[in-house]
VOLUMVO-746486 format. One line per 5 residues: number of its first residue (from 1); their letters; for each residue x, y negated, z negated of N, C-alpha, C. Coordinates in steps of 0.05 Angstrom, whole numbers, plus 5000, padded with zeros to 4 digits. Example, Ala and Ser with C-alpha at 12.3 -4.5 7.8 and 13.67 -1.06 7.14 Angstrom:
// residues 2
1> as> 5264 5114 4844 5246 5090 4844 5264 5066 4844  5257 5045 4858 5273 5021 4857 5258 4999 4843
END
This chain:
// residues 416
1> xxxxx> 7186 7899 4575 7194 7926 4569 7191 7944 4593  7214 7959 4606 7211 7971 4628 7191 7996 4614  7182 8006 4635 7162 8038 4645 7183 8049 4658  7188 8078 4648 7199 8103 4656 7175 8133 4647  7184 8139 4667 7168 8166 4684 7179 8183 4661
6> xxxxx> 7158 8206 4658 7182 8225 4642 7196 8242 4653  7217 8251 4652 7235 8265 4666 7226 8295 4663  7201 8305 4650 7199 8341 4649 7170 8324 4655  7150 8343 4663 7116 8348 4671 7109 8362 4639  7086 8353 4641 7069 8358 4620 7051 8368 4623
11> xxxxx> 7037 8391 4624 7015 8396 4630 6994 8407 4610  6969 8401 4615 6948 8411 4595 6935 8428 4606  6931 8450 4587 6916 8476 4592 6888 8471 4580  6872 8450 4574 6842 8456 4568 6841 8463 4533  6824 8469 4522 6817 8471 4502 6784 8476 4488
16> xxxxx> 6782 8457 4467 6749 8461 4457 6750 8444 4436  6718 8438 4438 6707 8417 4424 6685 8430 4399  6685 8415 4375 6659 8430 4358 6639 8413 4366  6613 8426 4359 6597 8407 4370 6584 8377 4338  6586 8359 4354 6588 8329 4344 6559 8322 4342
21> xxxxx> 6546 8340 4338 6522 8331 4316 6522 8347 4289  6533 8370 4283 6541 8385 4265 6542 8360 4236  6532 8377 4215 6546 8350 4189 6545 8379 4177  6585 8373 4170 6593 8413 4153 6592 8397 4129  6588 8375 4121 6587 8373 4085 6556 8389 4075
26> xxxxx> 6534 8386 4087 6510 8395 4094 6504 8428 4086  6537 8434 4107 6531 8471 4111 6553 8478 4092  6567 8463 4071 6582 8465 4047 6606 8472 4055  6621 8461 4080 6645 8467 4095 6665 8447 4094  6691 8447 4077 6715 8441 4081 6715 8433 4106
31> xxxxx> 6741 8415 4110 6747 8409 4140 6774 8424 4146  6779 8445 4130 6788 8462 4144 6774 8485 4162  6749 8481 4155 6734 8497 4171 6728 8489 4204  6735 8470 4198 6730 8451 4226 6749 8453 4238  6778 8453 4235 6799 8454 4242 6809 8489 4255
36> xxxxx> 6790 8503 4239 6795 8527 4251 6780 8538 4272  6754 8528 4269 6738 8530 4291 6736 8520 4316  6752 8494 4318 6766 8477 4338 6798 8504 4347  6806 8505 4328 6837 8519 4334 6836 8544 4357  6813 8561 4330 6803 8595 4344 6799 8583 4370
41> xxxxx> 6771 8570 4378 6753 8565 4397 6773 8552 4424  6804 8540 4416 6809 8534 4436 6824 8556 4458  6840 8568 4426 6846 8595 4439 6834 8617 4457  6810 8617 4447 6800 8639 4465 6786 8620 4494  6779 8595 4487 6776 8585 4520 6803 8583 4536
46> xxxxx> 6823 8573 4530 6844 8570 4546 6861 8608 4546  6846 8610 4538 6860 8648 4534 6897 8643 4534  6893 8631 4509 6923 8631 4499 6926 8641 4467  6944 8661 4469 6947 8672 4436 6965 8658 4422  6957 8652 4395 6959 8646 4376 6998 8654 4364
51> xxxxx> 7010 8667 4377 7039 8669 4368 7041 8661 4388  7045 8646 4410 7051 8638 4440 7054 8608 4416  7041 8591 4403 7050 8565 4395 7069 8562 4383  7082 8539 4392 7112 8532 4385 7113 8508 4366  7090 8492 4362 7095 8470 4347 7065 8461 4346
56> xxxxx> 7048 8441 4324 7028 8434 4327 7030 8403 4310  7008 8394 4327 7008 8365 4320 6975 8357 4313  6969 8340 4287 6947 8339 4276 6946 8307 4281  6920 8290 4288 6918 8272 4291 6884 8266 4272  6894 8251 4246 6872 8250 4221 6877 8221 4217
61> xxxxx> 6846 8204 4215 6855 8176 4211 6859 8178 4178  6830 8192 4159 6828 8181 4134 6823 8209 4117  6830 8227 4124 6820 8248 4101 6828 8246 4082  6840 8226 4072 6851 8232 4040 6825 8213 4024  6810 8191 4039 6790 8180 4025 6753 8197 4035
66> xxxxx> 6767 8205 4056 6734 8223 4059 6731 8255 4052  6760 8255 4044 6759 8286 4041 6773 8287 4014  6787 8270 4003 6805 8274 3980 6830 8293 3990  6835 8298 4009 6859 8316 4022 6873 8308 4048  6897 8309 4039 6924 8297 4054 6934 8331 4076
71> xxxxx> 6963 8324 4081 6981 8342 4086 6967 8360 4108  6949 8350 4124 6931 8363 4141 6946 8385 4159  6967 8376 4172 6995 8397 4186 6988 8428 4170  6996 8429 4144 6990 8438 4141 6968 8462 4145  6942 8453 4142 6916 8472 4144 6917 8475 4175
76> xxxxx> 6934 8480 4196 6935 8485 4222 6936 8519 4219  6953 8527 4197 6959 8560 4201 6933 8570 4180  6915 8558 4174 6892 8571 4170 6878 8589 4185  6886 8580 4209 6872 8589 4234 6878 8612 4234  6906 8629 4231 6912 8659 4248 6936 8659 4230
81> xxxxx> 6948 8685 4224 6967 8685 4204 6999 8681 4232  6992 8691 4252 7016 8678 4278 7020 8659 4277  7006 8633 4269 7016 8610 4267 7036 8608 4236  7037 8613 4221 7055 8609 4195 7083 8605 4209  7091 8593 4201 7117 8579 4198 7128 8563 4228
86> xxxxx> 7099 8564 4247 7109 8532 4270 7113 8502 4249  7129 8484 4256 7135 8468 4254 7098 8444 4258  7086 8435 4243 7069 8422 4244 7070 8395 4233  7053 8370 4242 7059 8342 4230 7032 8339 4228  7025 8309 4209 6995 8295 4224 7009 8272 4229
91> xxxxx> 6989 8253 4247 6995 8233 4256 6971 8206 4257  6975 8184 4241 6958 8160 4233 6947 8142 4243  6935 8130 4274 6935 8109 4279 6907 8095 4282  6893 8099 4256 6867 8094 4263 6851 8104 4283  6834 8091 4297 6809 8115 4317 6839 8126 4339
96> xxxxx> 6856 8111 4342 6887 8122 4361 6889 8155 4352  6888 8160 4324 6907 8186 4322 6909 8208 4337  6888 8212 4338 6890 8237 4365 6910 8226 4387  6903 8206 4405 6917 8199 4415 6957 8202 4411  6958 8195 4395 6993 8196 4378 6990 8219 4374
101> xxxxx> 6975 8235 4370 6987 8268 4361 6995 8276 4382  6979 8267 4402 6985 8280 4437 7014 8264 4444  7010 8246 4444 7043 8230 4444 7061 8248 4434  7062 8253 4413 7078 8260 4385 7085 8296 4410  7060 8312 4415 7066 8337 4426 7081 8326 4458
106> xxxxx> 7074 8308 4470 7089 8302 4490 7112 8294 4497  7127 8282 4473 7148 8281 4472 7168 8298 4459  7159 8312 4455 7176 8349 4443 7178 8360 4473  7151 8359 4488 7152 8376 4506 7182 8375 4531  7166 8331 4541 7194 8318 4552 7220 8318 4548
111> xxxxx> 7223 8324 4513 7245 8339 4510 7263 8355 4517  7243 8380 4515 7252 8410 4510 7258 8420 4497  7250 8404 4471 7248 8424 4445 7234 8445 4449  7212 8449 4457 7188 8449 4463 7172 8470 4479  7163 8489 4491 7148 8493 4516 7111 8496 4513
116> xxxxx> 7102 8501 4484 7066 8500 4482 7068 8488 4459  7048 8474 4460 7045 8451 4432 7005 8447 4427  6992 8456 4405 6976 8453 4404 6966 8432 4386  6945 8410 4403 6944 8384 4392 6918 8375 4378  6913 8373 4359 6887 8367 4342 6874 8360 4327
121> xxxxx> 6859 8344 4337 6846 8317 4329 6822 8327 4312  6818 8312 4287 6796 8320 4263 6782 8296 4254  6757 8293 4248 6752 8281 4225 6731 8291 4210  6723 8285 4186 6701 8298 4170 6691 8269 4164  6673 8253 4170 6667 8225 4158 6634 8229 4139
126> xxxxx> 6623 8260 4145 6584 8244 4135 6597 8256 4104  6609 8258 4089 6612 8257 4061 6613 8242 4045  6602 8213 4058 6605 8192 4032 6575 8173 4051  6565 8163 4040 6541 8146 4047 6557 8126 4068  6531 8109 4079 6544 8086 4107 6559 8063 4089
131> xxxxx> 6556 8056 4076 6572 8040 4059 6593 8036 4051  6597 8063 4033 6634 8071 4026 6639 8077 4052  6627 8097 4067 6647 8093 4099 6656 8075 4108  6640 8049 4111 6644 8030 4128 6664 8011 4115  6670 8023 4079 6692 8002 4071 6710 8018 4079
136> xxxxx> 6722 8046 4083 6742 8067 4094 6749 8052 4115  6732 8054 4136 6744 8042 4160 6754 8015 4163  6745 7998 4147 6756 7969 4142 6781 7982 4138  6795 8002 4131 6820 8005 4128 6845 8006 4152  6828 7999 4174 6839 8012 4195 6843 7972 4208
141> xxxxx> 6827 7963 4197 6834 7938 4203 6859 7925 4181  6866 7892 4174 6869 7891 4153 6862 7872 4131  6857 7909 4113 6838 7915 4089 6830 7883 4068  6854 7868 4066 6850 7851 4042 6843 7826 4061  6847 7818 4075 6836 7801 4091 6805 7807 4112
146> xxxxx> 6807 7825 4121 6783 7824 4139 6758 7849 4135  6763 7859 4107 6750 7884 4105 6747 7886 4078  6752 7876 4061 6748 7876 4030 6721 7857 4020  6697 7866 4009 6673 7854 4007 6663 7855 4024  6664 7862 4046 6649 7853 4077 6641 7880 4075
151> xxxxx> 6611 7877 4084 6590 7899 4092 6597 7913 4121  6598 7931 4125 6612 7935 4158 6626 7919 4165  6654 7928 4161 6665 7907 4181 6676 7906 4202  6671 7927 4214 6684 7926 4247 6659 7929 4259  6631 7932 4259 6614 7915 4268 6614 7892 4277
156> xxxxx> 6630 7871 4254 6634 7841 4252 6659 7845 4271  6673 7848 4266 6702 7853 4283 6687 7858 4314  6686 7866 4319 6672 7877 4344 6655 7854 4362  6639 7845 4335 6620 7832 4354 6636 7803 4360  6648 7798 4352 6678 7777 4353 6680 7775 4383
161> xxxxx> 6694 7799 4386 6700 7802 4408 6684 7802 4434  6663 7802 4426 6637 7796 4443 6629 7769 4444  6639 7760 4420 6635 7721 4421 6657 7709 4432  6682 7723 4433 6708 7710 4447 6703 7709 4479  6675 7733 4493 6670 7738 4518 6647 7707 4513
166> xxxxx> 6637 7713 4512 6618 7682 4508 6631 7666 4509  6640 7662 4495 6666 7625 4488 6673 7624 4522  6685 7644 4517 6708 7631 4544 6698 7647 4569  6679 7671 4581 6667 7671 4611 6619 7665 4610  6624 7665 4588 6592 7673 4585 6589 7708 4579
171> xxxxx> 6564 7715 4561 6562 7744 4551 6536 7750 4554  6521 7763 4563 6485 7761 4567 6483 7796 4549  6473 7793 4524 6467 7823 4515 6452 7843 4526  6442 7839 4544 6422 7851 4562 6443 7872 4581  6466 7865 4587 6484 7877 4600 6500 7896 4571
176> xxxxx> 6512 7885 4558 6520 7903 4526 6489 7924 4528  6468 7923 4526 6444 7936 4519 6454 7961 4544  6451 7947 4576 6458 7974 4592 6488 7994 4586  6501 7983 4573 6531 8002 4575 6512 8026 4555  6497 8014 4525 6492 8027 4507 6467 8048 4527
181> xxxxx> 6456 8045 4542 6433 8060 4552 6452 8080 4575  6464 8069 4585 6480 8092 4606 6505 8109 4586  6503 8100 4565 6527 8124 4546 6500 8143 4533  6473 8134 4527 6459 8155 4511 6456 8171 4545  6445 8163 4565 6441 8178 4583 6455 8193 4589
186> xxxxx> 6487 8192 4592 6503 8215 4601 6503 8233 4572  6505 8230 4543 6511 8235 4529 6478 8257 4529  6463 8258 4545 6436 8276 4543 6447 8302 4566  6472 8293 4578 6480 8322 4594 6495 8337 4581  6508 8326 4551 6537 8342 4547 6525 8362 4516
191> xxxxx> 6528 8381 4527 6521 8401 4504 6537 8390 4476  6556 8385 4474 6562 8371 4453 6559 8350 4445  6544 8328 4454 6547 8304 4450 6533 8301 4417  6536 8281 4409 6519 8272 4378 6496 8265 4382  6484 8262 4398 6458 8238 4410 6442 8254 4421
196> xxxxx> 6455 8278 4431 6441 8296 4465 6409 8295 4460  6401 8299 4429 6365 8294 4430 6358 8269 4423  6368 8252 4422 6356 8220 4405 6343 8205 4428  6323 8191 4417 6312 8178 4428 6330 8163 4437  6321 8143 4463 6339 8113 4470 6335 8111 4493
201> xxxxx> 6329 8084 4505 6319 8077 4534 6334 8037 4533  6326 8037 4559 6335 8002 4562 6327 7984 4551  6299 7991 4539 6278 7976 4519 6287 7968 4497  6289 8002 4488 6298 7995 4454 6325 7989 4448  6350 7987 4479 6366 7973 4473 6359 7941 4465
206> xxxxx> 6344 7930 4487 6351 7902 4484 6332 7897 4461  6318 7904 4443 6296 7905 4421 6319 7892 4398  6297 7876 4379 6313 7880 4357 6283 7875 4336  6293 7894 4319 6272 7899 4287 6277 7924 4277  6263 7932 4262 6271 7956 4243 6282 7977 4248
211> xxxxx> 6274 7981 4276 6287 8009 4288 6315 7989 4299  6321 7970 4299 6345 7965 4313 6355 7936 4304  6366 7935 4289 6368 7914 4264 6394 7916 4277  6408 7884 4274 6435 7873 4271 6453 7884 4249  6476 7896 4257 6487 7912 4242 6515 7883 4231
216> xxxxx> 6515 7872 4261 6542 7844 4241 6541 7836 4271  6540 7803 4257 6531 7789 4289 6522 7797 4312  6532 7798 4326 6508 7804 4358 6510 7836 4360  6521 7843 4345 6520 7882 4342 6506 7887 4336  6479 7905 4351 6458 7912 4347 6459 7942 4340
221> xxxxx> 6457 7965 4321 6454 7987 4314 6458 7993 4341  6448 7997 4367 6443 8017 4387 6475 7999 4409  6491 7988 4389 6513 7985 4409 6530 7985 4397  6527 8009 4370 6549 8024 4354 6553 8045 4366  6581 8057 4361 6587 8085 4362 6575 8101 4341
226> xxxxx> 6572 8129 4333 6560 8137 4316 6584 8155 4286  6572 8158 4269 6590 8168 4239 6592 8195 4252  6616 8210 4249 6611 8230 4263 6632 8263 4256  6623 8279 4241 6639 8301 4242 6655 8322 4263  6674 8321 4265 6683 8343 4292 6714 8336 4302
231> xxxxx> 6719 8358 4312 6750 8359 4316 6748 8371 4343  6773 8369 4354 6783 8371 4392 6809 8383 4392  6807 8404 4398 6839 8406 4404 6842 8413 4435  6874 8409 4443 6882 8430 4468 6912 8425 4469  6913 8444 4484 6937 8449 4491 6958 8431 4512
236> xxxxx> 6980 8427 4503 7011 8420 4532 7027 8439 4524  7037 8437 4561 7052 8459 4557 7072 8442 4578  7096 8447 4573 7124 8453 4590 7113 8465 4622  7127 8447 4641 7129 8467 4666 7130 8495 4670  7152 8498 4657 7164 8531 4655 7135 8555 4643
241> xxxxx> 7119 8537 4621 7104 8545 4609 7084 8553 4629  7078 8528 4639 7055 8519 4658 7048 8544 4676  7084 8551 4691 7076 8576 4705 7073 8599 4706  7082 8600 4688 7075 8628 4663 7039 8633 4667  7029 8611 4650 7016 8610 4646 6992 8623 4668
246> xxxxx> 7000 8603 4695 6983 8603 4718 6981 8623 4732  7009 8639 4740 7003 8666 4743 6981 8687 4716  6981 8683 4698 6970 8696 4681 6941 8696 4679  6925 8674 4696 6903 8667 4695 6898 8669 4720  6917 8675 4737 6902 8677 4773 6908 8652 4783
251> xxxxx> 6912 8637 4785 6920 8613 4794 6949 8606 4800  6951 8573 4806 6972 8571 4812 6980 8543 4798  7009 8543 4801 7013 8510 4790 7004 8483 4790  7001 8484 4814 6993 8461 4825 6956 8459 4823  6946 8480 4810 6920 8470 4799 6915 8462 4783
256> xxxxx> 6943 8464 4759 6939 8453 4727 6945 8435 4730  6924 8420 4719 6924 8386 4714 6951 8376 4691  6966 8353 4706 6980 8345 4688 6983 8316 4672  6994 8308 4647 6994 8280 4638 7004 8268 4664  6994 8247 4673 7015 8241 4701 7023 8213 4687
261> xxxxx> 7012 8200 4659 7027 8171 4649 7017 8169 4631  7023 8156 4623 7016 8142 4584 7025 8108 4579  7008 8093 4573 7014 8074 4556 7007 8066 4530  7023 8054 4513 7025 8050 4483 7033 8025 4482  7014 8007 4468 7017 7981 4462 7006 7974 4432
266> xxxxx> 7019 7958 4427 7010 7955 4391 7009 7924 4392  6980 7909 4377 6978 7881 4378 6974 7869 4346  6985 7845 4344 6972 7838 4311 6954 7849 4298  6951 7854 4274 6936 7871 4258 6905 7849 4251  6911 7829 4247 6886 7806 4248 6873 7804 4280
271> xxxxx> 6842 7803 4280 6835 7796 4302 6831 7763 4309  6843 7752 4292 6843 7722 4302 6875 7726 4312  6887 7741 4304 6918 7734 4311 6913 7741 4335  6891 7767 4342 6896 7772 4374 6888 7752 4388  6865 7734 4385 6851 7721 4390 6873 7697 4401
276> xxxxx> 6882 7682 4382 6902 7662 4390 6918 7672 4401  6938 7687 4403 6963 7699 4421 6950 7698 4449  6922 7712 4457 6917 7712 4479 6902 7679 4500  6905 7660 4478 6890 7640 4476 6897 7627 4513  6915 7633 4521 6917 7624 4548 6924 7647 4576
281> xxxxx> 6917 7668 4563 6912 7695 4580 6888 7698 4583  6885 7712 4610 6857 7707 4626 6838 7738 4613  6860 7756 4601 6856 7781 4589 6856 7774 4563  6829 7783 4551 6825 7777 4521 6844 7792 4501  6848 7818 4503 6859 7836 4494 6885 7848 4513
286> xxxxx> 6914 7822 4520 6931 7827 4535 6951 7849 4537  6947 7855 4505 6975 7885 4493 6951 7912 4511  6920 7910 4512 6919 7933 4520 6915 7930 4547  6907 7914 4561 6916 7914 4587 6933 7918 4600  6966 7905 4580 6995 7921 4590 7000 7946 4582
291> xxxxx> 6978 7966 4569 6979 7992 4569 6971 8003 4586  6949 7990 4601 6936 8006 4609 6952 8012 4643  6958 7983 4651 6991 7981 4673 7000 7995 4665  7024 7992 4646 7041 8010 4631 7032 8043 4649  7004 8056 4638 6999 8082 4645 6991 8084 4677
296> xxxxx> 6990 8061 4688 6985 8066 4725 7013 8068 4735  7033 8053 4724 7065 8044 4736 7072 8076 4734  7072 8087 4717 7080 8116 4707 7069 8135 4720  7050 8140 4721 7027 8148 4742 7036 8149 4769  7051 8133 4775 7050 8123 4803 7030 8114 4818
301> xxxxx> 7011 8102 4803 6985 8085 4817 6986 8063 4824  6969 8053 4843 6962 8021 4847 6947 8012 4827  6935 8019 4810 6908 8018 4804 6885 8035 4800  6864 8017 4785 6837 8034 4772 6831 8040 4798  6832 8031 4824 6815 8055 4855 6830 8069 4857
306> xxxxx> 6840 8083 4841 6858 8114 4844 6849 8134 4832  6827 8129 4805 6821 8143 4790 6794 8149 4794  6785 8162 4783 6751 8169 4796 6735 8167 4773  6746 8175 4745 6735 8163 4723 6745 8151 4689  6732 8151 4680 6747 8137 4653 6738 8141 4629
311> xxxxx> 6749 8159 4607 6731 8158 4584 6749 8137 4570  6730 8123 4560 6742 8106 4542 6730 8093 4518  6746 8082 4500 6735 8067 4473 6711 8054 4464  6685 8064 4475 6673 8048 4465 6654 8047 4436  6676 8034 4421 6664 8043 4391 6645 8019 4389
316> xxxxx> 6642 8003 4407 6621 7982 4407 6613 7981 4443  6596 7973 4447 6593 7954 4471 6603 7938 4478  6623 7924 4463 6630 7896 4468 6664 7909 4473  6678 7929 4468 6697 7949 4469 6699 7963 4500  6676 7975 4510 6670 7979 4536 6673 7956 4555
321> xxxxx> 6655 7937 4550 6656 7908 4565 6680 7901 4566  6701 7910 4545 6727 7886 4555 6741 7908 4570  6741 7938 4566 6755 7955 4585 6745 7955 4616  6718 7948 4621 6711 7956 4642 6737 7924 4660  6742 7902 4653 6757 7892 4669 6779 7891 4657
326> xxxxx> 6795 7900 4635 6817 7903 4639 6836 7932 4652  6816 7939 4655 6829 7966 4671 6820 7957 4703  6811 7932 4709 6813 7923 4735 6786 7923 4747  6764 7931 4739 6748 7944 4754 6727 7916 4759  6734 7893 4756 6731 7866 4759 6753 7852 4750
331> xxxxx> 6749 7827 4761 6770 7798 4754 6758 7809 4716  6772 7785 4705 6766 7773 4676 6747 7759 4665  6733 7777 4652 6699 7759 4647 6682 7760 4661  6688 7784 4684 6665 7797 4706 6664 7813 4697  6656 7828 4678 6654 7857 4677 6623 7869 4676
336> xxxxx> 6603 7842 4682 6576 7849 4685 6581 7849 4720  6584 7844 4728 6578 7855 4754 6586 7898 4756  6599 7905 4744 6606 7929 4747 6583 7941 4731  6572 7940 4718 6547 7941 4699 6527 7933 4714  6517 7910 4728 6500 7916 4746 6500 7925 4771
341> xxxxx> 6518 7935 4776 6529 7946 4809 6525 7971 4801  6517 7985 4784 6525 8008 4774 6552 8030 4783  6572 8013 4790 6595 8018 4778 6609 8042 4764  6593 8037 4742 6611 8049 4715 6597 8072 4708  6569 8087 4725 6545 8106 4731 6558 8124 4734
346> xxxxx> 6561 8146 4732 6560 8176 4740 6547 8168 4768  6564 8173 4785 6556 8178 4823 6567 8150 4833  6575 8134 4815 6582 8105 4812 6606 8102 4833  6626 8084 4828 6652 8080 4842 6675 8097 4821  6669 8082 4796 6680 8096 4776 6663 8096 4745
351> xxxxx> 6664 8120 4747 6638 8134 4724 6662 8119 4695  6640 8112 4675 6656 8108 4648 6653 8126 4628  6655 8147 4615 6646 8156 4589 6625 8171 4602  6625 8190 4622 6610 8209 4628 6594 8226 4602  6618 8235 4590 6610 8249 4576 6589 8236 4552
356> xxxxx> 6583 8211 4549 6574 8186 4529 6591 8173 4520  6619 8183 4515 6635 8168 4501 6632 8164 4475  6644 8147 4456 6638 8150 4433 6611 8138 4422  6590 8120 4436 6565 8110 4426 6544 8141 4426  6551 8161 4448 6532 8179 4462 6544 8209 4443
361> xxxxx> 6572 8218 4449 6582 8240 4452 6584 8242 4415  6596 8213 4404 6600 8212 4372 6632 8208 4374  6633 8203 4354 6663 8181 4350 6675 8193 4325  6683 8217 4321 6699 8229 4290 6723 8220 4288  6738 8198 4284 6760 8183 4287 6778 8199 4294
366> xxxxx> 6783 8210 4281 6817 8226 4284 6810 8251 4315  6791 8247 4313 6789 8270 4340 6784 8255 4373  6776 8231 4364 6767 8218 4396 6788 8208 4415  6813 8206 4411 6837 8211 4431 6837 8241 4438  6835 8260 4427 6840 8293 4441 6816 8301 4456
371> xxxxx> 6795 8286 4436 6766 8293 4456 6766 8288 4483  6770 8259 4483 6781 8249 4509 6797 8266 4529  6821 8267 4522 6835 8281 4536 6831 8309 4539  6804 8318 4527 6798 8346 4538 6770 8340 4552  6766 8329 4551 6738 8313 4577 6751 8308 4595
376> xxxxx> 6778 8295 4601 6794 8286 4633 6800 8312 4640  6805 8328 4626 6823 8355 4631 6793 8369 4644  6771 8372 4634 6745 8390 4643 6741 8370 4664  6744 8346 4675 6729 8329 4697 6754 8336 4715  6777 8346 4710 6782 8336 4745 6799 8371 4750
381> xxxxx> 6788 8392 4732 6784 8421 4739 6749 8433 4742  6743 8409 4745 6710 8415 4762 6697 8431 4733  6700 8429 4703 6688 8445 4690 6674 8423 4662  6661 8397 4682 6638 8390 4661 6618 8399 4658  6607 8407 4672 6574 8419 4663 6566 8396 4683
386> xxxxx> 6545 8389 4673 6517 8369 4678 6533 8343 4685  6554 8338 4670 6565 8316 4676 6588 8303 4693  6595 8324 4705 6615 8331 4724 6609 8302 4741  6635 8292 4746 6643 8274 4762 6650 8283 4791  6634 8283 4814 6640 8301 4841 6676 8289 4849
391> xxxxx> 6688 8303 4853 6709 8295 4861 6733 8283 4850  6730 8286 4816 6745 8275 4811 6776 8294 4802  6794 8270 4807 6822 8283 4814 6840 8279 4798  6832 8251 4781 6851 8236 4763 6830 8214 4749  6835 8222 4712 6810 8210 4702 6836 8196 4675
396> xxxxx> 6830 8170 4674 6834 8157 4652 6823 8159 4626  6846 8156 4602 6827 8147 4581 6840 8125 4558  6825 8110 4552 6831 8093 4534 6819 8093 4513  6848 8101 4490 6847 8108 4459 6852 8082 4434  6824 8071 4418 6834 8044 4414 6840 8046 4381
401> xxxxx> 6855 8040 4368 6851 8044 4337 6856 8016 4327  6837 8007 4309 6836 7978 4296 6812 7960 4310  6814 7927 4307 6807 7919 4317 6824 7904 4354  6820 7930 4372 6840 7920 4389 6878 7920 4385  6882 7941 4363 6905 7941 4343 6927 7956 4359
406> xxxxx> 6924 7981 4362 6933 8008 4375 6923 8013 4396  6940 8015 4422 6924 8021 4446 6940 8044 4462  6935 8065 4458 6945 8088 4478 6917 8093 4502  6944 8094 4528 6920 8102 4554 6935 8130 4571  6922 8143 4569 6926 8169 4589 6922 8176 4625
411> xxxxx> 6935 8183 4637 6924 8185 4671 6922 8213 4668  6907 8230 4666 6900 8262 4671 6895 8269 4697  6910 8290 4706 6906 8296 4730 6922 8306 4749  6923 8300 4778 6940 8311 4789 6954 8287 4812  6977 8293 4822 6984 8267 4841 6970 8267 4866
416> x> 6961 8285 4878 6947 8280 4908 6914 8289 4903
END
């Protein structure tokens, strides 16, 4: 399948995050409350008003089983009565959706239907105990085969994938333990993170007993992502928009960071089917590796030494481990050397999940593609905080929904 460039620029103006230790079932809050407080909050950081939006795009994996409520597009004009009557959608792809909502706004923009599109990612998950959750998300796998009766199952799913690294290069948990100890550590700089006060060190990674019990095969509790309430939105805008915009803020064009590529790859819905398909590829997970190409060809990159950092999927440890070498940053089945090289460190070669990523920062499904892409957008306009990546110019991210199912990857940033 050829790669084409898009013919219009895309650019993102920034946005805002709620903060991801919050639980609004707790403070007796709808998740439209969330949705507005993400909406308002982005507005007044990117100092863009609320009749200036032309279209909005909602990215929700499951609210109709954690919230009993659909039609989420909808509850977008909750926010401000200026929004009533934009054109709004949601969009489905498991922990992906955010991701596809941004798709979904990027391709209006490439259009020219289009010139501001506000994009936003939700989820409300602590409203049902760990149990019924964890049968919800079996939904994202598939349900009647790999998720029906099974106690967590993308724990099990997950740690699969951690035995397919065993089988075929060798897997030492002790390295899975450091990815999990360098995501709580960055995740102690980011004012929002889910974790920012929790205990956790290299110890009680590699530990296992009550405080850190096997959640499904070699998945140890502390090399999960966490259950997590919170939504992300931000903004793209059109060129034309862009410089509107930039004069309006003091600046200039060429400071706003833009999408510079995207890849989208979709693999069997069974993880044995991925399993076998890839059975003589050196890449465990080959559909997202050709995404993640896919988004350098577009980009106009050589490659992961172009980028300076990477938030990405790690809804497990064993999820990180396979990104850190299929985005290059080792051969196949090296991806402990980048883990012990420290590599993948904040000050590293290329920092992973600065911000914690989803084990550190929290993982609210429908929001962790926009999160993302408003963490690349704050790392390479110099406005992380504590976690700021020195120098970075152009930050990847990889958005995973399923087991390895849905793979959208982003290049944020600028070309020089």
């Amino acid at each position: 399948m050829a790669t084409r460039k898009a013919a219009r620029p895309v650019y993102i103006l920034g946005g805002y995050q709620t903060d991801f230790a919050r639980n609004w079932n707790k403070e007796g809050k709808h998740l439209v409350a969330l949705m507005r407080e993400a909406t308002l909050g982005a507005f007044a950081e990117a100092r863009i008003e609320p009749s200036e939006i032309e279209i909005a795009h909602v990215g929700n994996f499951a609210a109709e089983l954690y919230c009993m409520q659909g039609h989420l597009g909808a509850f977008v004009l909750e926010a401000d009565p200026a929004l009533r009557g934009i054109p709004t959608s949601r969009h489905e792809a498991a922990c992906a959706s955010g991701s596809l909502a941004a798709m979904a706004a990027e391709a209006d923009l490439e259009a020219g239907r289009y010139d501001l599109a506000l994009v936003l990612g939700i989820e409300q998950m602590k409203t049902v105990d760990s149990k019924r959750g964890g049968d919800f998300l079996g939904t994202a796998a598939w349900y009647e085969r790999e998720a029906k009766g099974v106690e967590f199952p993308f724990p099990k799913l997950f740690g699969k994938l951690g035995d397919e690294y065993d089988k075929r290069y060798g897997l030492k948990d002790e390295h899975l333990a450091r990815i999990s100890t360098i995501n709580y550590a960055n995740a102690k700089l980011n004012d929002n993170a889910q974790t920012r006060t929790w205990f956790m060190n290299y110890d009680h990674a590699c530990s296992v007993g009550p405080f850190n019990a096997h959640i499904g095969g070699r998945i140890k509790l502390t090399d999960c992502s966490q259950v997590t309430d919170g939504a992300a939105a931000i903004f793209l805008a059109s060129e034309e928009y862009a410089k509107t915009y930039a004069e309006r803020i003091g600046t200039t064009l060429d400071k706003i960071p833009r999408i510079l590529g995207w890849g989208h790859r979709t693999a069997p819905m069974e993880f044995v089917e991925k399993v076998a398909e890839s059975k003589d590829n050196p890449y465990i997970l080959p559909h997202t590796r050709r995404a993640i190409l896919d988004a350098f060809e577009r980009s106009g990159l050589s490659g992961v030494e172009q980028v300076q950092a990477i938030e990405t999927h790690d809804c497990f440890t064993t999820s990180e481990y396979m990104a850190i070498d299929h985005f290059g940053l080792t051969k196949p089945g090296e991806s402990w050397k980048a883990v012990e090289e420290g590599v993948i460190e904040i000050g590293g070669k290329c920092a992973i999940n600065p911000s914690g990523g989803l084990i550190g920062a929290g993982h609210p499904v429908g929001a962790t593609g926009a999160r993302q892409l408003l963490d690349a957008y704050r790392q390479v306009t110099d406005q992380a905080g504590d976690y700021q990546v020195a120098g970075a110019r152009r930050v990847a991210t990889l958005n995973i929904g399923g087991s390895g199912t849905t793979t959208v990857v982003h290049v944020v940033g600028f070309e020089n």
